[in-house]
C-alpha positions in Angstrom: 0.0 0.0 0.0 1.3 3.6 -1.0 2.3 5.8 2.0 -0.7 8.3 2.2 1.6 11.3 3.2 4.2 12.8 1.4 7.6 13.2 2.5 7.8 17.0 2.9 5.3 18.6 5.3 2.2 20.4 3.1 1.7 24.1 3.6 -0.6 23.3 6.6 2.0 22.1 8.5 0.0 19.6 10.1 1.2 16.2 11.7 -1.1 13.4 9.9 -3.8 13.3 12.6 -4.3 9.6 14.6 -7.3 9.3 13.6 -6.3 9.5 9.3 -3.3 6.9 10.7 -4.3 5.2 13.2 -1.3 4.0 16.0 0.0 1.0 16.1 -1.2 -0.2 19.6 -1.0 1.2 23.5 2.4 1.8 23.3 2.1 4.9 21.6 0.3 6.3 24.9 3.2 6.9 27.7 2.3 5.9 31.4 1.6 9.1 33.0 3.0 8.1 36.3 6.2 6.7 35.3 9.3 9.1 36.6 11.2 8.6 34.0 15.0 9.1 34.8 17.9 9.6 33.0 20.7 6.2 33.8 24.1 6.9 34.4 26.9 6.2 31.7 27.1 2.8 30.8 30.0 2.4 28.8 28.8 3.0 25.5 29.7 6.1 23.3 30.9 9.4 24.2 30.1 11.5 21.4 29.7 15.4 21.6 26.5 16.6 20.4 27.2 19.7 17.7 24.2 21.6 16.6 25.8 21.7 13.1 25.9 18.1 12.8 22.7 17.2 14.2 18.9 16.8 13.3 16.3 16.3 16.1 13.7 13.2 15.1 10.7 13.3 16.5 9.2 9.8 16.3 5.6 8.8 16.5 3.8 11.6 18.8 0.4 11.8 17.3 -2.2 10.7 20.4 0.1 11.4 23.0 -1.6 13.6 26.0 -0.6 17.5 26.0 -1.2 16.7 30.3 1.3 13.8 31.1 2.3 13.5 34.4 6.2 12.2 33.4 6.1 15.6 31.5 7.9 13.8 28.4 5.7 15.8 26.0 6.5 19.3 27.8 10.2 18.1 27.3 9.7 17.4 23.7 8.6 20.6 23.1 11.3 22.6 25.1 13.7 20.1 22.2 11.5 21.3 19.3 11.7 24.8 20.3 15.6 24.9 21.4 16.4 23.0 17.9 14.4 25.4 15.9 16.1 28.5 17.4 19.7 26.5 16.9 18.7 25.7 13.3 19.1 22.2 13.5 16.9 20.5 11.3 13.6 19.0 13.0 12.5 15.7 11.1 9.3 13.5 11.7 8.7 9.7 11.7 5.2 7.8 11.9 4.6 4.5 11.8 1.7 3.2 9.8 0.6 -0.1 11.3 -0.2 -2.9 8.8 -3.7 -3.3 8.2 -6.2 -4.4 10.6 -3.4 -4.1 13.4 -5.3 -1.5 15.4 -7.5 -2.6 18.2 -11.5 -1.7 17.3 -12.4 1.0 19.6 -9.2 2.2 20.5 -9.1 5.7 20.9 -7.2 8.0 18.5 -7.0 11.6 18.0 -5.5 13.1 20.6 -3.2 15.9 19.7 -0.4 17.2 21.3 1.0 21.0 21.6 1.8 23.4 19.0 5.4 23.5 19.1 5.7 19.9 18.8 3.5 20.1 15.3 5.9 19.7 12.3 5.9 23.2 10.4 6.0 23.9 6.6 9.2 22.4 5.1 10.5 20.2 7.6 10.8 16.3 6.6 7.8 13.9 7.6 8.8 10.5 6.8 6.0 7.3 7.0 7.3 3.6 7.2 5.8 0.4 8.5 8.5 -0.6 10.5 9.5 0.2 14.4 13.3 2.3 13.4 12.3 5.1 11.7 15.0 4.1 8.6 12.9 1.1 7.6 11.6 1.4 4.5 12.2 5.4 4.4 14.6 7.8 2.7 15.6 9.2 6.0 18.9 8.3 5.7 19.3 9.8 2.2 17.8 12.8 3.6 20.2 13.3 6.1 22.7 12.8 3.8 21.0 15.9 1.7 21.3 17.7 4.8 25.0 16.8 5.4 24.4 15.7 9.1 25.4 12.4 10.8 24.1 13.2 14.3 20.5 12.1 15.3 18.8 13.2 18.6 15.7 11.2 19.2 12.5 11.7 20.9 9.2 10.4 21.2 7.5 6.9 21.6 8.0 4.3 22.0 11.3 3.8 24.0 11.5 0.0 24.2 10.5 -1.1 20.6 10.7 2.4 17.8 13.3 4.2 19.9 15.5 1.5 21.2 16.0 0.2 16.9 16.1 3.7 15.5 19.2 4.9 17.3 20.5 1.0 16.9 19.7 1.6 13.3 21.3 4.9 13.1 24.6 3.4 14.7 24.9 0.6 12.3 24.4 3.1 9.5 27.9 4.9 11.0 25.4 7.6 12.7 26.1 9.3 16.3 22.6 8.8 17.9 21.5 10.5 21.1 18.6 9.9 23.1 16.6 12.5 25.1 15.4 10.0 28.0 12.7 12.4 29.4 11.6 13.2 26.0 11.0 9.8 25.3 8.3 7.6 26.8 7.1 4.3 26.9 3.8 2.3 28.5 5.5 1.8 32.0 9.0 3.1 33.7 10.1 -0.6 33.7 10.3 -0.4 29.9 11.5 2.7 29.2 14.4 2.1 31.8 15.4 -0.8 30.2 15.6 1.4 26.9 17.9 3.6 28.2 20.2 1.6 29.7 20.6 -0.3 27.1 21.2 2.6 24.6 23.5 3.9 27.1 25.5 0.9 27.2 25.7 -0.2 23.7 25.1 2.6 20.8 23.7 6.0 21.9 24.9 9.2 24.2 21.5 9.6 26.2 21.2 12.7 28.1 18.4 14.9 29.6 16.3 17.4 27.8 18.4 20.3 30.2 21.9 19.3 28.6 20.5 18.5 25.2 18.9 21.9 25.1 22.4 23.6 26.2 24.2 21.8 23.5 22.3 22.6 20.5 22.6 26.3 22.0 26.8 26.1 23.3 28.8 23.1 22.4 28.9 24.0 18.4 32.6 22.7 17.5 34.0 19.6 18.0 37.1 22.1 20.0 34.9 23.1 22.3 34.2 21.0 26.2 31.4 18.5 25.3 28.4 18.7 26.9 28.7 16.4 30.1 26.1 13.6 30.7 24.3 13.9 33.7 24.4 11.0 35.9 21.0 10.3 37.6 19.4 7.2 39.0 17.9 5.0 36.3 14.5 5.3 35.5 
């Protein structure tokens, strides 16, 4: 089946609503209790975050609560924002579920707050698959843009997330993960997300520090951004 949205984002500037696409199960809904932490470095990669080599990927938002009590979608849009005002390129993913994979009477539709809307120009890029690469020219786009770093947010952090930035690092990418801007159906999974990113492929920092390096680290001469070392989710 032909994706029903085109690559670019139309003039509206509208994410494709849930209800046009529907999501691909309860993951896409974040546990509102869970405190979601940040873990402490777990001997994977040390990479410095430069806002001229990055692009912020937002993955999968649509039906996510604007009121969440983790506050992953007021993090998300603090990211949008700060990347936006640093010029780093903000792309979307969504994942279209194969047919007949959404539960009858799920609810859909929710939206979620302005800033976190994709805006006329950016990249929206639609694939059946959880890493936002599958089946996409994501990686040809940022190719087009000349950048190699990837800072991901959204849902879900156990299953989209987690292959994404594995994707992204087999595909000789620098990912980063913004662990309270991404959220998953209960703390248990997302911490075991993060860890494992942490430990194997990805640089996974806070909203605060990734916010402060799109704005100051710039140049790979400069200090890198430190990691802040919290308790686990």
């Amino acid at each position: 089946m032909p994706f029903p949205f085109p690559e670019t984002v139309t003039p509206s500037g509208t994410i494709p609503p849930a209800d046009a696409v529907p999501p691909p199960g309860p993951a896409q809904l974040p546990d509102a209790a869970a405190p979601y932490g940040t873990p402490e470095p777990g001997g994977g990669p040390s990479w410095c975050l430069e806002a001229g080599r990055a692009v912020l990927l937002v993955r999968d938002v649509r039906g996510c609560p604007v009121e969440d009590g983790s506050g992953f979608v007021g993090h998300a849009e603090r990211l949008v924002r700060a990347a936006r005002d640093a010029g780093v390129p903000v792309v979307y993913a969504v994942r279209v579920p194969e047919q007949g994979a959404v539960q009858p009477g799920r609810e859909v539709g929710r939206g979620v707050v302005d800033a976190v809307q994709p805006r006329p120009g950016d990249s929206l890029f639609t694939g059946k698959r959880c890493s936002a690469f599958a089946g996409t020219r994501l990686r040809a786009r940022l190719t087009e843009l000349g950048r190699d770093q990837v800072v991901v947010a959204g849902v879900a952090a156990a299953t989209d997330i987690l292959l994404t930035a594995a994707d992204a690092w087999m595909q000789d990418l620098e990912p980063f993960i913004a662990a309270d801007a991404v959220a998953d159906r209960t703390a248990a999974e997302h911490a075991m997300a993060v860890r494992w990113l942490a430990a194997t492929c990805a640089v996974v920092m806070d909203t605060d520090a990734l916010v402060a390096a799109f704005g100051g680290c710039g140049t790979a001469q400069e200090a890198p951004v430190e990691r802040w070392a919290g308790t686990p989710g």
